[in-house]
C-alpha positions as CSV (number, residue, x, y, z in Angstrom):
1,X,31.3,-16.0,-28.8
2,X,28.9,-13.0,-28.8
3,X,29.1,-11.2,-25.8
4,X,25.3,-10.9,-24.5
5,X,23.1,-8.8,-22.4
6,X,20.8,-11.3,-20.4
7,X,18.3,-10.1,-17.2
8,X,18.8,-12.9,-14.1
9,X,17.2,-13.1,-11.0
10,X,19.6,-11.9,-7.8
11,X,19.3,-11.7,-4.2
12,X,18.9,-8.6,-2.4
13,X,21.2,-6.9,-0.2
14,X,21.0,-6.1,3.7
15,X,20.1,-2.3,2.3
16,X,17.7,-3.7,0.7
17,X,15.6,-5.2,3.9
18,X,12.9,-4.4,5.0
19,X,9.9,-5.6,7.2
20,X,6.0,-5.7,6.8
21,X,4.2,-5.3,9.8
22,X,0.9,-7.5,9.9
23,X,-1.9,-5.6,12.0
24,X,-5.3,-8.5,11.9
25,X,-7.0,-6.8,14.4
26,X,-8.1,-3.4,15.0
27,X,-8.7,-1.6,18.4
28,X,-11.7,-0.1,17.0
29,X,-13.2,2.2,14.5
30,X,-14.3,5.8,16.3
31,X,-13.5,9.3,16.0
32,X,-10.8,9.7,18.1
33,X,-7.8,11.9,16.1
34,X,-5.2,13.1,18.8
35,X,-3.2,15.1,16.4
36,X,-5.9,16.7,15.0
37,X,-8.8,16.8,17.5
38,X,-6.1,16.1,20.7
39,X,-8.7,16.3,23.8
40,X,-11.7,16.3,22.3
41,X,-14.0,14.0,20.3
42,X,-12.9,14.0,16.4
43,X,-14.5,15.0,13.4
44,X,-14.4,12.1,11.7
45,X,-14.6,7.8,12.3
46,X,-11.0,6.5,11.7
47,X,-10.1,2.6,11.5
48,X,-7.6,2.5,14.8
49,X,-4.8,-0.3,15.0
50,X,-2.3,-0.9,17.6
51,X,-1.5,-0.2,20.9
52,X,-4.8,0.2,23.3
53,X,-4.2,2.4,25.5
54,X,-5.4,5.1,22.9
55,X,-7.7,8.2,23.1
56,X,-8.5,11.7,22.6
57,X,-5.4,12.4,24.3
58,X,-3.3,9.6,23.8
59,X,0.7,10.6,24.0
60,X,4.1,8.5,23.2
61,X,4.4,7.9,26.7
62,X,0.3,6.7,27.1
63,X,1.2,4.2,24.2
64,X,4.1,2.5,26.2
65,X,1.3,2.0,28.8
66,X,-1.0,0.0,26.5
67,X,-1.5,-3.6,27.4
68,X,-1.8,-4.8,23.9
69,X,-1.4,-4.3,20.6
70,X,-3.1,-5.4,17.5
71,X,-0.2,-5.9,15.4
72,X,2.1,-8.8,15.5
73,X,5.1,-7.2,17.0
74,X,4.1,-6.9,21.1
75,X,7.2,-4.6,21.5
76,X,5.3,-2.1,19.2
77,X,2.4,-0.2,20.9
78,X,2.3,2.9,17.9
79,X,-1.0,3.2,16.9
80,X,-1.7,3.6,13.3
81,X,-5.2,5.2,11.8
82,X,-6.7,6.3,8.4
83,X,-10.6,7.0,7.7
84,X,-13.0,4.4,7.8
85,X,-14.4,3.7,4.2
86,X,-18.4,3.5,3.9
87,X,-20.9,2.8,1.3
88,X,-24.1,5.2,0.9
89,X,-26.9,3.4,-0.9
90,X,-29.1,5.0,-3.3
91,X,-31.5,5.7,0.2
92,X,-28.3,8.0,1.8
93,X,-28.2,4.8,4.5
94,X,-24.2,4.3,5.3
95,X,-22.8,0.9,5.9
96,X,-18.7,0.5,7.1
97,X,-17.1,-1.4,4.6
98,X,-15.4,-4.6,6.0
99,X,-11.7,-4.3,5.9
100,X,-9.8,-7.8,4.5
101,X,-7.1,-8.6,7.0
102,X,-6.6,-5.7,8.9
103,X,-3.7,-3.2,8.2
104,X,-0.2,-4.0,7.0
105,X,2.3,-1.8,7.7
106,X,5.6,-1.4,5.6
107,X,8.6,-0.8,7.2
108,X,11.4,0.2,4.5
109,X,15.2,1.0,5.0
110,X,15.9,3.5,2.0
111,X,18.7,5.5,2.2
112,X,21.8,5.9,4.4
113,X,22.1,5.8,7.7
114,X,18.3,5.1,8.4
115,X,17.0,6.4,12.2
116,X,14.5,4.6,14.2
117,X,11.4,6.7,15.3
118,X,12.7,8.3,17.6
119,X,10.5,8.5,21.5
120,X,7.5,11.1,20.9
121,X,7.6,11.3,16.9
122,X,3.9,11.6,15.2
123,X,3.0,12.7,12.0
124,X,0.5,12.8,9.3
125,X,0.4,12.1,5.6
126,X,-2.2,13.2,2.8
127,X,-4.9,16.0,3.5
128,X,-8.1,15.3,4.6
129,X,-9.6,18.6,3.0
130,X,-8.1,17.8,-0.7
131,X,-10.8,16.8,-3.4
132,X,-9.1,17.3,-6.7
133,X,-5.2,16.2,-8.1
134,X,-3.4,19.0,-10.1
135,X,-0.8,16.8,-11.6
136,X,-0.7,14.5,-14.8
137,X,-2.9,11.7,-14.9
138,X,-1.3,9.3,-15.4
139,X,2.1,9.9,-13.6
140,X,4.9,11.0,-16.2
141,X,7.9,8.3,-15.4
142,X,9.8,9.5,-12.3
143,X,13.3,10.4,-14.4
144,X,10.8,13.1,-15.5
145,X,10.0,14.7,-12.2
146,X,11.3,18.0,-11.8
147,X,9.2,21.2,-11.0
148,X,6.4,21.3,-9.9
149,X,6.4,17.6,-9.8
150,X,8.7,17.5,-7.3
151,X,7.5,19.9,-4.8
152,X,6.3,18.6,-1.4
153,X,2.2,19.0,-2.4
154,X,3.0,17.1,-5.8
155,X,5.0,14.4,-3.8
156,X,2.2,14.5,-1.1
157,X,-0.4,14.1,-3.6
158,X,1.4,11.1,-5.7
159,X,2.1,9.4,-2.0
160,X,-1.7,7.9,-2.3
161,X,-3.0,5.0,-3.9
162,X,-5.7,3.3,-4.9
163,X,-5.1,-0.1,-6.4
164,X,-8.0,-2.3,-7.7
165,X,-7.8,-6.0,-6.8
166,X,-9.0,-9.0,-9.2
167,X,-6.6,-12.0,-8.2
168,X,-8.0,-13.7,-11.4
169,X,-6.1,-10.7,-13.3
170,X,-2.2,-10.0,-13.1
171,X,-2.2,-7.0,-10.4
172,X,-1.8,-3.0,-10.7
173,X,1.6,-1.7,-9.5
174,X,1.6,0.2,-6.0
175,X,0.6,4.5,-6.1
176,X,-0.3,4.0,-9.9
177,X,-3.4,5.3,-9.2
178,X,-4.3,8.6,-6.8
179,X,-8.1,8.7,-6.9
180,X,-10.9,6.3,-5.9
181,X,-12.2,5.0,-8.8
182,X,-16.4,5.5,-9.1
183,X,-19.1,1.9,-8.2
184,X,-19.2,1.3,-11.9
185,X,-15.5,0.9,-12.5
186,X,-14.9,-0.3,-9.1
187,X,-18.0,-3.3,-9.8
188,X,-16.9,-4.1,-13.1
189,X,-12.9,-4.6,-12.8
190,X,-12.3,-4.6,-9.1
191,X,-13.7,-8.1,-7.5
192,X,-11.7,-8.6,-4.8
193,X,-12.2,-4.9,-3.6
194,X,-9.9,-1.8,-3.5
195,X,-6.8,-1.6,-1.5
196,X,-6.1,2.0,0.1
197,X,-2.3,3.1,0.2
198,X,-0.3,5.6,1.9
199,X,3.5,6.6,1.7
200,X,4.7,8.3,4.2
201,X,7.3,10.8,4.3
202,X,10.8,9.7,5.1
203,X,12.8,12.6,5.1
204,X,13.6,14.1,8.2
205,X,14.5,18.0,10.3
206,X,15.4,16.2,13.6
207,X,12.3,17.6,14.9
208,X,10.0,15.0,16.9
209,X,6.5,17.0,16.0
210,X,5.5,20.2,13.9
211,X,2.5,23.0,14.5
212,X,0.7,21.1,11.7
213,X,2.2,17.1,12.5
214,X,3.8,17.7,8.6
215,X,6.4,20.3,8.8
216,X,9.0,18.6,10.0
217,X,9.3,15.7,7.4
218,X,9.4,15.9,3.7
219,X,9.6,13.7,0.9
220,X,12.3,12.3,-1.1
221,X,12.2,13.4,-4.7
222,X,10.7,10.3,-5.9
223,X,7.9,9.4,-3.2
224,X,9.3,6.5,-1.8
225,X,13.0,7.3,-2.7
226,X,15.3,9.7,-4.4
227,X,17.2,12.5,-2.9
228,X,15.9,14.4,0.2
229,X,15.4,18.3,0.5
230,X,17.8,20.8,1.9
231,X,17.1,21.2,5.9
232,X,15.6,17.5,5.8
233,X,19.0,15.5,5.2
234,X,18.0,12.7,8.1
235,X,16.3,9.5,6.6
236,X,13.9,7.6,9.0
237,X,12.2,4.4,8.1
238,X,9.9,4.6,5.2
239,X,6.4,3.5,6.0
240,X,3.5,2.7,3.9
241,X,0.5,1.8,5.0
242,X,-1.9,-1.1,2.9
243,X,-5.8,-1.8,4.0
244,X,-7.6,-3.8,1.2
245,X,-11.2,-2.8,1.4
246,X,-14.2,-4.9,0.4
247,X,-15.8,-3.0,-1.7
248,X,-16.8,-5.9,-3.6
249,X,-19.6,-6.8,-1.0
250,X,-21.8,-4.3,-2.3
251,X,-21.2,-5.3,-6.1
252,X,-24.5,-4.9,-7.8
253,X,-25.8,-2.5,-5.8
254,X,-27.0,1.1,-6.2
255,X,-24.8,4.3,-4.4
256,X,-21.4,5.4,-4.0
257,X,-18.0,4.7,-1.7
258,X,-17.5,7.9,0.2
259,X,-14.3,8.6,2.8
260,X,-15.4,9.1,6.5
261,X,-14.3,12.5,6.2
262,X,-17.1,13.1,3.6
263,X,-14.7,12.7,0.7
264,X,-16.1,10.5,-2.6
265,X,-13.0,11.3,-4.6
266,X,-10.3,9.6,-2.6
267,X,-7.8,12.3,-3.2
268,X,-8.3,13.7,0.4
269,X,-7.2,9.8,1.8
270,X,-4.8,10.5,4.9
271,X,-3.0,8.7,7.7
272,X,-2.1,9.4,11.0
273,X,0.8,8.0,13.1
274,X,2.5,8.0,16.7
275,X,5.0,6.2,17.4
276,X,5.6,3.4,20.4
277,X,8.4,2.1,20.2
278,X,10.7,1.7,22.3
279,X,13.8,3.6,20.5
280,X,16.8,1.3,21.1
281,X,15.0,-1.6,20.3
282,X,13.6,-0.5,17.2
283,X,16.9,1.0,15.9
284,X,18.5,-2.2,16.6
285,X,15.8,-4.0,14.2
286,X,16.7,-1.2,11.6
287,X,20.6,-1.9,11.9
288,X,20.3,-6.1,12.2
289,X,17.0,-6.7,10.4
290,X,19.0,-7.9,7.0
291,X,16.1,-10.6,5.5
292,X,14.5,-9.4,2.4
293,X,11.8,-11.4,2.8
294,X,9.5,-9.0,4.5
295,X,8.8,-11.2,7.4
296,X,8.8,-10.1,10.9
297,X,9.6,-13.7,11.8
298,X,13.0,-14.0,9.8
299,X,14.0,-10.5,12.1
300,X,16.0,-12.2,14.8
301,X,15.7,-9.0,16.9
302,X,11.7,-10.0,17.2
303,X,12.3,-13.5,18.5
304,X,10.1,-14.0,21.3
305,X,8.2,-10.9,20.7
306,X,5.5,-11.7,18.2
307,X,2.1,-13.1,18.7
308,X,-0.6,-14.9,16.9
309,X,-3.6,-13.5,14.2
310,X,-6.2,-14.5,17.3
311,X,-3.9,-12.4,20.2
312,X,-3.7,-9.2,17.5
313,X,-7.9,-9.8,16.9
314,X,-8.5,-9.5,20.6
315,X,-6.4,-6.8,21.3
316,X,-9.6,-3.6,21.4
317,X,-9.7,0.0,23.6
318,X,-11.6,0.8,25.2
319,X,-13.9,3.7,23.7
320,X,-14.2,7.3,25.7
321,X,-17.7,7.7,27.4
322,X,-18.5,10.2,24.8
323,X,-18.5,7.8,22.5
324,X,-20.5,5.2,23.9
325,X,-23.7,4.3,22.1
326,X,-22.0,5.7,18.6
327,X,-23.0,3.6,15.7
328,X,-19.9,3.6,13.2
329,X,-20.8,0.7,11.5
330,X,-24.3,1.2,10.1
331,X,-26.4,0.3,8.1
332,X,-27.2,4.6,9.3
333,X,-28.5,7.8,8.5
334,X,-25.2,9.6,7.8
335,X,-21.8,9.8,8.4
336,X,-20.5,9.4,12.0
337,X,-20.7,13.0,13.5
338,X,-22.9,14.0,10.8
339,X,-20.0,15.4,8.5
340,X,-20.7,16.8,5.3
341,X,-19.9,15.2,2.2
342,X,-17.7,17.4,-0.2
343,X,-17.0,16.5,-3.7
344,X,-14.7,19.4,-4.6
345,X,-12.7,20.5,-6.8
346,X,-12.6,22.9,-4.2
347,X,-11.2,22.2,-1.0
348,X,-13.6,20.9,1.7
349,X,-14.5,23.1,4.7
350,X,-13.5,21.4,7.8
351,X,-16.3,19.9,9.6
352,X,-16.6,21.0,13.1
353,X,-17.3,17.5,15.4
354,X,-20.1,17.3,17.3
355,X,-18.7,16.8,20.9
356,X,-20.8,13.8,21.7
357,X,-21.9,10.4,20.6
358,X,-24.4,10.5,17.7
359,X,-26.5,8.2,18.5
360,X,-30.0,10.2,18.0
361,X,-30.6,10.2,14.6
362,X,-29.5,12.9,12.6
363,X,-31.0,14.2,9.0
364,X,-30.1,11.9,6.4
365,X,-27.6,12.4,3.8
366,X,-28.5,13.4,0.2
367,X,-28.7,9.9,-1.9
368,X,-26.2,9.1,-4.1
369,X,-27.1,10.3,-7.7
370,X,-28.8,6.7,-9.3
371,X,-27.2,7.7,-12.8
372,X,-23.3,8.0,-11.7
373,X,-22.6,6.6,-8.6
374,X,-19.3,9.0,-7.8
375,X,-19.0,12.4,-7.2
376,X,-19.6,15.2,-9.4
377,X,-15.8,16.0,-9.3
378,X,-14.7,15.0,-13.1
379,X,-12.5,12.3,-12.1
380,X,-9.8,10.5,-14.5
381,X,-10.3,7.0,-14.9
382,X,-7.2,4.6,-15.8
383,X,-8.0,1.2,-17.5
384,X,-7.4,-1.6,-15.4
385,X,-3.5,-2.8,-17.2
386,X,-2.1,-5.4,-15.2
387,X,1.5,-4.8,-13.9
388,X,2.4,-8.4,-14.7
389,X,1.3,-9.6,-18.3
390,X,1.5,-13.1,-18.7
391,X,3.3,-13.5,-22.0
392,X,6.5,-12.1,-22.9
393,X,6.3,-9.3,-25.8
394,X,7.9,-10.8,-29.2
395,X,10.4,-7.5,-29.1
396,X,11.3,-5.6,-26.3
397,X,13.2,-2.8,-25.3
398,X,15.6,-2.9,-22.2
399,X,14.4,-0.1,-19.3
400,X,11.6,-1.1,-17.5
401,X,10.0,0.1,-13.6
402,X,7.2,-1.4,-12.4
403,X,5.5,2.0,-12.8
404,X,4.8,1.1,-16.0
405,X,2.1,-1.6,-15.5
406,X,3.1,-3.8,-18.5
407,X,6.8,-4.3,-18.0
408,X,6.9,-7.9,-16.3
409,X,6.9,-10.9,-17.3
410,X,5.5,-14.1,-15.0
411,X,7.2,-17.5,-15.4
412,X,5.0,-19.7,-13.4
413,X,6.4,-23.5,-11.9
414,X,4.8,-26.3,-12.5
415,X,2.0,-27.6,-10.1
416,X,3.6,-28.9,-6.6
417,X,1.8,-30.5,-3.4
418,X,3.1,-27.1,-2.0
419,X,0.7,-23.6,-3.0
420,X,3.6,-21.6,-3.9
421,X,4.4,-20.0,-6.5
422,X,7.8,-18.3,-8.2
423,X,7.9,-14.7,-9.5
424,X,11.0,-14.5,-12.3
425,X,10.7,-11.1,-14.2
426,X,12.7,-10.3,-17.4
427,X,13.5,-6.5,-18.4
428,X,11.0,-6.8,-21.6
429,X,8.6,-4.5,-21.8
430,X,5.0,-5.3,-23.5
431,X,3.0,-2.3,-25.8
432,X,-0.6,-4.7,-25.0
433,X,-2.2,-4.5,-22.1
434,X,-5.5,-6.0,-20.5
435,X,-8.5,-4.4,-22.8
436,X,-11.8,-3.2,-20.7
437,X,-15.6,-4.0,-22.1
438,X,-18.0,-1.3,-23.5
439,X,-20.0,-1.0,-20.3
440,X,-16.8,0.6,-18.3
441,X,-15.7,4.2,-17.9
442,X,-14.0,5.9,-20.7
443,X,-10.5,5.1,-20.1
444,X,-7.2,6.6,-20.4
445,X,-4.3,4.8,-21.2
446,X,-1.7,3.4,-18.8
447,X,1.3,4.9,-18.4
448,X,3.5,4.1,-21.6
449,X,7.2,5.8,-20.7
450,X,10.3,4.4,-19.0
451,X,11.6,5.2,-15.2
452,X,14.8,5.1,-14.3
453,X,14.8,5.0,-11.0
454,X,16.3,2.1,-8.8
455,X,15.2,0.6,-5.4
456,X,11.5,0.9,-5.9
457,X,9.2,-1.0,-3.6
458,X,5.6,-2.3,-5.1
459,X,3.4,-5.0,-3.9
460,X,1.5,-7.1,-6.7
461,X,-0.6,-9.8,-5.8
462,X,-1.1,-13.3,-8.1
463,X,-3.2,-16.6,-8.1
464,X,-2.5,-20.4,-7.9
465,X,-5.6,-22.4,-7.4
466,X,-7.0,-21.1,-4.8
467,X,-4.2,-19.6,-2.9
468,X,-3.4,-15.5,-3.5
469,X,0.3,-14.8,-3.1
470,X,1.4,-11.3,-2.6
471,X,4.7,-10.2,-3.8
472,X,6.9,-7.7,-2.5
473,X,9.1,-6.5,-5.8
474,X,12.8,-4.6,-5.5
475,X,13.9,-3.4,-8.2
476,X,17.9,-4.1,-8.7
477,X,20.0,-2.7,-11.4
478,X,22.7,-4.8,-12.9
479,X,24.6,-5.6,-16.1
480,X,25.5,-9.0,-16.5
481,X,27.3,-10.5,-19.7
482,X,26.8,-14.3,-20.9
483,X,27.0,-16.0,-24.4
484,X,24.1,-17.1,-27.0
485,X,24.4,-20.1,-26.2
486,X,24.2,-20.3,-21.8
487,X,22.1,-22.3,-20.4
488,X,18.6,-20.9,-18.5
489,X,18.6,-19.9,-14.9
490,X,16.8,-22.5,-12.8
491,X,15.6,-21.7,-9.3
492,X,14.0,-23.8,-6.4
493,X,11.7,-22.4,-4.2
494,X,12.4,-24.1,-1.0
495,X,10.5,-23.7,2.4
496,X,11.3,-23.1,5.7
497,X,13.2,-26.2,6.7
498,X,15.6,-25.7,3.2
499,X,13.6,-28.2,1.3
500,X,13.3,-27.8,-2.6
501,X,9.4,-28.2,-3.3
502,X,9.4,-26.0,-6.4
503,X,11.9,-25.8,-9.2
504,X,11.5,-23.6,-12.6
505,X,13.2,-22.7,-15.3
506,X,13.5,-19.1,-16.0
507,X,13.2,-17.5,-19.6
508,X,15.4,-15.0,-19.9
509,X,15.5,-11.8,-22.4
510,X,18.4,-11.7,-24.6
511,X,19.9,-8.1,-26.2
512,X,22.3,-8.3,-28.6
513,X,25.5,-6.6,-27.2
514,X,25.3,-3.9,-30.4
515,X,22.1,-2.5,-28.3
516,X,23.6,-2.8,-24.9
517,X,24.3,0.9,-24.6
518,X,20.3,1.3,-24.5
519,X,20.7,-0.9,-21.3
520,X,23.5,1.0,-19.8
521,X,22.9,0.5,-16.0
522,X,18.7,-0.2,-16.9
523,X,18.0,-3.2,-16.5
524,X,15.8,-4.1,-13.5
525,X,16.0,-7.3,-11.3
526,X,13.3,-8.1,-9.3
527,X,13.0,-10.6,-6.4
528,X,10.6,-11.3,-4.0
529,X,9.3,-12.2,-0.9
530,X,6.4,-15.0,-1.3
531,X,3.7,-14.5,1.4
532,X,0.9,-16.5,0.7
533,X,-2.1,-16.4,2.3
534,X,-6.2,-17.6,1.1
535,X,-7.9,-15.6,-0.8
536,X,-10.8,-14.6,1.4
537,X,-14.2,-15.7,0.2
538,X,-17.6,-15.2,2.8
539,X,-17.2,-16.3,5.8
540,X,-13.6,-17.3,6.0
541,X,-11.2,-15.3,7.6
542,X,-8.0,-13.8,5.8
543,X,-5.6,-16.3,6.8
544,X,-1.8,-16.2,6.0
545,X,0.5,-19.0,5.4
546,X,4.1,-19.6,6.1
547,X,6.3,-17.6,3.0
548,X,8.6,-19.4,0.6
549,X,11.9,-18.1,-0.5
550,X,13.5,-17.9,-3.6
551,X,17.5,-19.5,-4.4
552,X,19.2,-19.0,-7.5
553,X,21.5,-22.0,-8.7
């Protein structure tokens, strides 16, 4: 009997867990920026979710005063913000683009000995002013980083991403790409709009706040994980933030996507945080919250603390006097506070805030340029490669990240009365890769290269019918040993009440054992948490359903 390397499905561990925090509703879109602006009226519109009790001057101990919040989890009054995204037409008119579903908000527990938030912490990730990206395009494979990829702007810069949505397409990984990409590309490939993500850094000084709200965290090596910097040897909770943008409403249509701080690259995306929590109750979620499923339901710390989609939607502040009568949403002439837009690749000169409302009208912006509707920053384009292929490469090679968007393989269930759906990933890798038609941007090609890194966290999204499930994928390294001749893995997906209502067989990549030391410690398990939810289509709202979870037999 051949000894045999063979990839199989596992569970996660507790220090694996992690929870995503839904936000539906949103307390309201204004320029209000406390860290940056704190007293006055801000520079720019920002899309505000959380606790309500929030404005120019808002504090840790004014959040524990709100009244409501408009994310799931009442205990949790932090308010979360990022820049509104707009569309200026070929006429310079701006229009708010419609956010799908509000905000989710990851909360990840990488590394030892993670800390809560502790009681006044705030901070900022990205940079607002940036407008170019003086790194590789695309990213070289992480067990490449060293350098000058590895220094806190580098890391910074990679912590963005911009990942273009088609559910009728197998999905782009999370961070693969660090740039907005222009209206051509983005009407061509990305139908179900553009969603905006931020990592933020996890490292930690001990220090609640900084002169600049940055100084006193850093990233790990590796973005999300790796090894933290000397003087920064405390690990907090990873957060990442996810807003899908419909940019797909204005398919068809003549102008350009441009950042609320005047930015039409996307490389000065940012995201602003202050935490309101309570700290003992959140450090007990961090040290008992053991489900890998990503739902704040299966926490048992949150029992009788969450609220419904409608309770989050009609939690709203209540907007400072100096900004009564703004317009944010448009159609308008101009950005809110009339701020400039700056293409780069220089960086952009801080706009000073006007230190009222806007609501007289103010000169209109230039039009968007007809001919290329993005900036005139030369901006990199990547093809749209899906992350998840779905057929299995006839050779393969064992070593695969979901970094490099053509590593995983879908095995798909048959139909069921239940809309769910199974993820079960071998280690193959695939050389093809979704091709692009003539009338696209000039392309450059995916990332090809192996990572090596372990724990990685990426969200890819997938299609059954009419139901979009979004999957949360770990990566695992494990070695396990079986003959020729073992049978397939089979795994149920069961719901809530421990019902099978799904049952596949998973195909699984063989490697002869004469090649196992290519494998050595390489090969990458994925499993996932299944949150499904309708796609959203005009006029219905973006609902989500109740998850399913995976068992191995």
């Amino acid at each position: 009997m051949t000894p045999l390397i063979v990839s199989l499905v596992l569970f996660l561990t507790g220090a694996d867990a992690f929870w995503r925090l839904p936000c539906r509703g949103r307390i309201g879109v204004g320029r209000i920026d406390p860290l940056v602006d704190f007293g006055a009226v801000g520079e720019h519109a920002h899309a505000l979710h959380g606790g309500n009790n929030f404005d120019f001057s808002s504090t840790y101990d004014d959040l524990l005063k709100s009244n409501c919040t408009s994310c799931q989890v009442t205990e949790d009054k932090s308010v979360y913000w990022t820049p509104a995204l707009y569309f200026q037409a070929d006429d310079g008119k701006m229009t708010m683009v419609e956010q799908a579903g509000g905000m989710l908000v990851y909360y990840l527990l990488f590394g030892e000995k993670v800390k809560a938030f502790p009681a006044h912490f705030q901070m900022i990730a990205g940079d607002g002013l940036r407008r170019n990206f003086t790194l590789p395009v695309p990213d070289p494979p992480k067990s490449e980083w060293s350098g000058d990829q590895i220094t806190e702007s580098a890391l910074r810069q990679k912590a963005v991403g911009f990942n273009c949505l088609d559910y009728k397409k197998n999905p782009e990984p999370t961070l693969f790409r660090h740039f907005l990409p222009d209206k051509a590309y983005l009407d061509a490939n990305c139908h179900d709009g553009v969603r905006f993500e931020l990592m933020f850094p996890s490292c930690w000084s001990g220090k609640v706040d900084s002169a600049d709200h940055m100084s006193h965290v850093a990233y790990p090596d590796q973005v999300m994980t790796g090894n933290c910097p000397k003087g920064y040897d405390q690990r907090l909770i990873s957060m990442l933030y996810e807003i899908i943008w419909e940019t797909n409403a204005f398919a068809g249509q003549g102008g350009r996507f441009v950042l609320a701080n005047g930015d039409p690259t996307g490389y000065g995306l940012h995201g602003d945080f202050i935490a309101g929590w309570d700290e003992a109750f959140l450090q007990q979620a961090v040290d008992t919250c053991d489900a890998v499923s990503g739902r704040v339901e299966d926490c048992p710390v949150f029992a009788g603390h969450l609220q419904s989609e409608d309770q989050q939607r009609q939690c709203l502040a209540t907007m400072p006097s100096e900004l009564n009568g703004e317009d944010c949403k448009g159609p308008r002439d101009g950005l809110p506070g009339a701020v400039a837009i700056q293409s780069g690749p220089e960086p952009a000169r801080r706009h000073r805030a006007a230190a009222a409302a806007d609501s007289s009208p103010v000169p209109a912006a230039p039009a968007a340029p007809a001919a290329a509707s993005s900036s005139s920053t030369t901006m990199p384009t990547l093809s749209y490669t899906p992350a998840v292929p779905t057929a299995a490469p006839e050779s393969s090679s064992i070593g695969s990240s979901i970094l490099t968007p053509q590593l995983l393989v879908l095995a798909t269930p048959q139909p069921s009365s239940l809309s769910s759906s199974l993820l079960v990933v071998s280690s193959s890798s695939a050389s093809s890769s979704s091709s692009i038609s003539n009338t696209t941007p000039a392309t450059t090609p995916a990332p090809s290269a192996l990572a090596t890194d372990d724990s990685f966290i990426g969200t890819s999204y997938y299609t059954e019918g009419d139901t979009v499930v979004e999957v949360m994928i770990v990566k695992k390294l494990e070695t396990v040993t079986a003959s020729a001749s073992a049978p397939p893995v089979v795994v149920t997906v069961t719901d809530d009440s421990g019902t099978d209502v799904v049952t596949a067989t998973a195909t699984t990549t063989i490697v002869p054992a004469s090649q196992a030391y290519k494998a050595k410690r390489d090969v990458k398990q994925h499993l996932a948490h299944h949150h499904q939810y309708l796609h959203r289509r005009s006029g219905r709202p973006h609902q989500h359903q109740a998850a399913a979870h995976a068992h191995v037999h």
